[in-house]
N, C-alpha and C positions, 0 to 999 in steps of 0.2 A: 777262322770261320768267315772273315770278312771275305774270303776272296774263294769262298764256294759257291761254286752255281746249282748243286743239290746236294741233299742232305737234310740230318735234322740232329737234332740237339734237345737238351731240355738241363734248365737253368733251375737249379734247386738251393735258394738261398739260406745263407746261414750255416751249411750243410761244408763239410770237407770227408776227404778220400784221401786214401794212402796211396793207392794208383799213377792221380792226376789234378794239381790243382796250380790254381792261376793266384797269384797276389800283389799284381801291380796294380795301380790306380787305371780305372774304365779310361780315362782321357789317352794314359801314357800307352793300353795297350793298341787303341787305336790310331797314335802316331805311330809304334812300331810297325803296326799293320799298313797302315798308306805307305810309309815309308819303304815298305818289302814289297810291298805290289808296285810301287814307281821303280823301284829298281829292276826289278823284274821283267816289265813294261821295256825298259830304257836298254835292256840289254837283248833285249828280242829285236826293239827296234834296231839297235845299233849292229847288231849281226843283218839283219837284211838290207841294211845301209852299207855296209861293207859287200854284201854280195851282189847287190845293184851298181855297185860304183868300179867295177874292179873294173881296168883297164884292158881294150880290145888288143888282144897278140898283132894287130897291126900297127899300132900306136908305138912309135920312138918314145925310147924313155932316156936318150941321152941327151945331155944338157947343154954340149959345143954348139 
């Protein structure tokens, strides 16, 4: 949820489901969460970093 721009949700304490339910500590779910969205981040970046840098077909690439 941390990394939706809309939506909704609704937080019913005490309460569990056979469905769907969360049992990590509040803290630990949102390291995993920053941690999924930085990598995420990091690899979109790192792909248009790669496509920004690639070398012009006029450019020697030999090393003599």
């Amino acid at each position: 949820m941390i990394g939706w721009s809309t939506g909704e949700f609704c937080i019913l304490l005490g309460q569990t489901t056979d469905q769907v339910n969360v049992t990590m500590e509040t803290i630990t779910l949102l390291l995993e969460s920053a941690k999924y969205l930085n990598d995420k981040q990091y690899a979109k970046s790192r792909a248009a970093f790669k496509k920004q840098s690639s070398i012009p077909p006029w450019v020697s690439r030999s090393t003599s």
